[in-house]
N, C-alpha and C positions, 0 to 999 in steps of 0.2 A: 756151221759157224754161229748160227743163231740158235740152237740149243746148247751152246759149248758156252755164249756169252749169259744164256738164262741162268743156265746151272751156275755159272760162277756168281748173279747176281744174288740168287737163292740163297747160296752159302753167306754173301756179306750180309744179306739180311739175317741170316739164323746167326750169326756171328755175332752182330750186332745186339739181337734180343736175348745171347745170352747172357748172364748174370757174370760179373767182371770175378777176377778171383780177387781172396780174400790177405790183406797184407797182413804183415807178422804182428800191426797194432790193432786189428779187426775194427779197421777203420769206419768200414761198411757198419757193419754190427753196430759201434759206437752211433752213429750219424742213424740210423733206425731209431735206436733206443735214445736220443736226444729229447724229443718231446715228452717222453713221459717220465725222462729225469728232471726235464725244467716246471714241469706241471705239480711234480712232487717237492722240487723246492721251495717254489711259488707258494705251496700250502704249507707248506713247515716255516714261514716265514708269516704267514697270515696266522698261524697260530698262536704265536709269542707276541704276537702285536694286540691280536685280541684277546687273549689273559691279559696284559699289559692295560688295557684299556676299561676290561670288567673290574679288573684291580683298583684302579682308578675310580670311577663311578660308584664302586661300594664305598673307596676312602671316604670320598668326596659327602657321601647322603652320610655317610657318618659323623664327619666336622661337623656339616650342618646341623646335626641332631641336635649334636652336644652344645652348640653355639645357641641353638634353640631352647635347651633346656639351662644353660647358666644364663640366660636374658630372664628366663618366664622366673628363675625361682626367688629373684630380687621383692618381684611384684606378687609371690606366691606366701612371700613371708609377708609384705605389707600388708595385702589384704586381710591375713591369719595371724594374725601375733601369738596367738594361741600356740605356734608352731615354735615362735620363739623363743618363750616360756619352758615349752620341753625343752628346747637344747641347752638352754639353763641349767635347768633342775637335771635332766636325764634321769629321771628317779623309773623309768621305763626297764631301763638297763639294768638288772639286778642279777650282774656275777658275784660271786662266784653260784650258777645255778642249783647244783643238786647239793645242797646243804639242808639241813632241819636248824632253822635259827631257833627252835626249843632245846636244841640242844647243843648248847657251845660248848662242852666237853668233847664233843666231837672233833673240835678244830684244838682238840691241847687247853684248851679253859678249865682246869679242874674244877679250879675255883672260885666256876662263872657262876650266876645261877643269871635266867630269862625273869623278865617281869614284863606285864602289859599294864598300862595306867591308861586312864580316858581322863587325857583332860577338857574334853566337850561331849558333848551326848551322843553323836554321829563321829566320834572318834576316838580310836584305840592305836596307840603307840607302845614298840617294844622296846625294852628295855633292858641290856645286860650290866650286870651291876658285880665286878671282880674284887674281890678282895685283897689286901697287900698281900707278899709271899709270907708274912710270921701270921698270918692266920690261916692260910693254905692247906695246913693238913688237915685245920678242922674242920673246911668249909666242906667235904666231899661228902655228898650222901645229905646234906641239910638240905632242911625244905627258903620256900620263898621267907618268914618270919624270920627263921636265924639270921639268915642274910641282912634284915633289915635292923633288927638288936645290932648285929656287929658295924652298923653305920657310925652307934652312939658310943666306938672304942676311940683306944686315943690317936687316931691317926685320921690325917687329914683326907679330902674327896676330890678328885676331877670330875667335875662335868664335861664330857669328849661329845663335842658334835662335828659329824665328818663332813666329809665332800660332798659332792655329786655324783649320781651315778652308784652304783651297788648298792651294798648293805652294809648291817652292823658286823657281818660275817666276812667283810673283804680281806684279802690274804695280809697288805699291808698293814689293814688296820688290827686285826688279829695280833702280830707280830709285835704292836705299838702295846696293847693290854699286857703282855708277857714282862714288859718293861718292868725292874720292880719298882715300887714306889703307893704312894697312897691310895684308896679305893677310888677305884673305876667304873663310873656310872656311863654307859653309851647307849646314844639313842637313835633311835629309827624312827625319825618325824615321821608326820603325815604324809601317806605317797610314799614313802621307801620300805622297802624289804618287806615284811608281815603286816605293817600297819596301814589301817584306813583311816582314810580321808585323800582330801588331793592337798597338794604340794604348792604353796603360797608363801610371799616375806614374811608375812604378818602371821598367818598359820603357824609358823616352823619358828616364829620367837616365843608367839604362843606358848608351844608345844614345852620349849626347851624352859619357858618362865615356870611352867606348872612343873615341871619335874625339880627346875632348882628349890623351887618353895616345898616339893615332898623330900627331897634330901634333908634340905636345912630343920624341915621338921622331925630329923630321928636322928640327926649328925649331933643335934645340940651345939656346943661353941664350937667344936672342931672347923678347922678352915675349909672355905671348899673355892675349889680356883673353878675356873672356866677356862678349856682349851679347844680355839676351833682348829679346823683345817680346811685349807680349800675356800670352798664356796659356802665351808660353817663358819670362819672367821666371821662373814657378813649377820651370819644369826650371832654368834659370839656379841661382835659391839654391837649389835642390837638390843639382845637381853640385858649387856653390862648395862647399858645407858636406859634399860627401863626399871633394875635394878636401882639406878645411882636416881632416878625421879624420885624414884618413893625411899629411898635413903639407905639402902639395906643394900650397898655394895658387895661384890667377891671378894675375895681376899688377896685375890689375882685374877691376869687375864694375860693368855698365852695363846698368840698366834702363829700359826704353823702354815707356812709360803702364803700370807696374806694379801690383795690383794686394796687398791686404794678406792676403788665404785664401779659396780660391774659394766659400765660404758666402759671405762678404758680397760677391763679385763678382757670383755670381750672385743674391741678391737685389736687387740694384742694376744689374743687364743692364735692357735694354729690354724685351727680350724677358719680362721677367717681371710685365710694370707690370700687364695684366688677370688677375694672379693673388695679386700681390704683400699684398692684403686681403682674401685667401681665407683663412676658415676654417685654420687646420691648415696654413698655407701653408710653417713649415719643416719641418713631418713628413710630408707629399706630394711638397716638393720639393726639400727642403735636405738632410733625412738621405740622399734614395737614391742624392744625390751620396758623401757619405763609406760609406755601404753598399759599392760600387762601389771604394772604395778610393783616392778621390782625395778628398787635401787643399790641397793645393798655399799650405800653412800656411807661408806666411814670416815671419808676422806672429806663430809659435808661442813661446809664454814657455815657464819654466821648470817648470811644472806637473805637464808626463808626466816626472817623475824614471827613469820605470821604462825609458825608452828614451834616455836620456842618453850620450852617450860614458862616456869616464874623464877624469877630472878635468883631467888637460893639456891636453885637446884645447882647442882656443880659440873652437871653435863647439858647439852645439847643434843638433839636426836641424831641417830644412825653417825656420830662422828666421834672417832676414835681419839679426837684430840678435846673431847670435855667428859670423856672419862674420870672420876677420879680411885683408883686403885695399878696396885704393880703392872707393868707392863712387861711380857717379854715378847720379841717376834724373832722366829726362826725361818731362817728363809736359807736354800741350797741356789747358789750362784749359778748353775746349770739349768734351772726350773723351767721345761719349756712349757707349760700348761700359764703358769703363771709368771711372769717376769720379774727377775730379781728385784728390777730396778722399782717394782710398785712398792713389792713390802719394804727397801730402803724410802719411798718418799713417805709412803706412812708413818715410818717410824720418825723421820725428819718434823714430819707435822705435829706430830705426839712428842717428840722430845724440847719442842720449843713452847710446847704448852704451859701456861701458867697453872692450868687445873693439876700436873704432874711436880708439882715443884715439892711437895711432900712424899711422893713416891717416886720411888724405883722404875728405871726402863732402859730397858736394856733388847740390843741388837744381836744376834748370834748368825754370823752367816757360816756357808758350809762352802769349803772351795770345790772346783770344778773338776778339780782331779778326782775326788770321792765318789763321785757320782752318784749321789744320791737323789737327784731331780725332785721332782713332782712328790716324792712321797715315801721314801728310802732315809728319811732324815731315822728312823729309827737305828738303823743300821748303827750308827756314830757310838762308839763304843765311851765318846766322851758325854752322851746324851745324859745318862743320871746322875752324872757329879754336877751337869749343866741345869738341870732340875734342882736337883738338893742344893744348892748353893743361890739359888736365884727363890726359890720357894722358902729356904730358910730366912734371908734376908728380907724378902717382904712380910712377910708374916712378923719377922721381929718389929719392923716399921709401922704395921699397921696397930699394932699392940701399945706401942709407946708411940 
């Protein structure tokens, strides 16, 4: 009886120790393998959280940088105005690069010929100087003297002083020479393109005074206008009016998207829009322009008495409204470099002038549809009948 009751206990224990069978959802199996599915979820789940997280911490030291660097460059210009000065001029930036500015027949100039003049001891300025299209065919193959004989034919001269930034070689201004119309004299002040020296207000009216006085030296009476553009409008009334001191005015003066004193140009640049609601925004970056010495104040009244001429003279300094010769200003209503709205107050100032009451001035703007902006006014297929008829009628004005 008591081996009969062992044996039976024996059995319920091996019964017991064996391993249960396995149900049709291998329930068993699942409930094994439980921990090291939750263990593997766990980490697939700490994963995404911590790329989530490095993700973060780079964004973050990044803002910071940048937060870091638009504070410091406020006080980087202050302390440098020197820095300012370039963004002005940009005379650094000289596209179009792989060009030979000796050779403007390269860019379609047949009829160009290069000159370099020094008008100071330490400085050489280049100089392309186009002939109308009824002398074109003669011009090819002639050396620099022909060029300068055919000044004293009977058509009249622009002096083109450009923008900022490139050369006398830039694709729009290129395209502008092609125009047909009277000789075209254009220059590469000091600091731009082939020529030496550095880049100053005073330098570059300089630069542009001594070339108008060697034109008018072989032009003879023939007319010679003045055309800026850009940020050469500002040398533009600058020479007009140091012209009109010593009495020996243009025959004209044509501004192309003009601009009223480079304070409010350069508040109204693009370039200034993420600083333009900074703090201190014109004592970081408006004064270290005039610091630096450039105004390029056309739009200046009569307020600095103490730099006045004498009282005959018919102009005042750096101001487009004591000019006394034709006026034209073209300005494209989309300009975003320079805003419409300047070269209209300009012209506003200039046409209530009493020093214009004997000349011509005249407004040309360009609708928004054209899209000519900043520098495409050539494009305007209405540009030369808007030349020849504005240049005809001052020249007859200035004559009688």
């Amino acid at each position: 009886m008591r081996k009969r009751n062992e044996s039976v206990t024996v059995e319920h224990e091996r019964a017991a120790a064996a391993p249960a069978p396995l149900d049709k959802g291998c329930s068993l199996r699942h409930s094994l393998r439980l921990p090291a599915a939750t263990a593997a979820a766990d980490t697939g789940m700490k994963r995404p959280l911590g790329r989530r997280y490095g993700l973060w911490f780079r964004l973050r030291r990044l803002i910071i940088w940048l937060l870091g660097v638009y504070i410091a460059i406020p006080f980087l210009v202050k302390l440098c105005p020197a820095i300012q000065a370039k963004l002005v001029f940009l005379n650094f930036v000289r596209v179009p690069y792989f060009i030979d500015l000796k050779r403007p027949q390269d860019q379609g100039l047949n009829h160009t010929c290069n000159y370099y003049l020094q008008p100071e001891e330490d400085v050489t300025i280049g100089v392309w100087h186009t002939v109308p299209a009824a002398l074109g065919k003669n011009a090819r193959g002639k050396d620099q003297l022909w060029f300068e004989d055919a000044l004293g034919s009977s058509h009249p001269v622009i002096l083109y002083l450009h923008g900022n930034a490139g050369t006398r070689g830039g694709d729009h201004r290129v395209e502008l020479y092609k125009v047909s119309g009277p000789h075209r004299g254009t220059v590469c002040v000091s600091g731009w393109g082939d020529s030496i020296g550095s880049p100053s207000e005073r330098g570059m009216t300089y630069d542009a005074l001594h070339v108008f006085d060697w034109i008018k030296a072989r032009s003879g009476d023939n007319p010679v206008y003045i055309w800026g553009h850009s940020l050469g409008t500002g040398v533009a009334t600058n020479l007009v009016r140091r012209l009109c001191e010593r009495e020996t005015p243009p025959d004209a003066l044509i501004l192309e998207s003009p601009f009223t004193n480079i304070r409010e140009e350069a508040r109204s640049h693009p370039f200034s829009v993420i600083y333009r609601y900074f703090p201190g925004f014109d004592w970081f970056f408006l004064d270290p322009i005039t610091t630096s010495g450039i105004k390029f104040a056309n739009d200046e009244k009569e307020e600095n008495a103490s730099s006045l001429p004498a009282p005959d003279c018919h102009c005042l300094p750096y101001s487009v409204k004591y000019i006394s010769c034709s006026l034209l200003i073209l300005h494209a209503e989309d300009d975003p470099v320079v805003p419409f709205h300047l070269g209209k107050k300009l012209y506003n100032i200039a046409a209530t002038s009493r020093s214009f009451r004997d000349y011509k001035v005249q407004f040309v703007p360009f609708h928004t549809d054209l899209g000519y902006r900043h520098k495409y006014i050539y494009r305007s297929p209405e540009l030369p009948r808007i030349l020849r008829e504005f240049l005809g009628v001052s020249e007859h004005e200035h004559h009688h």
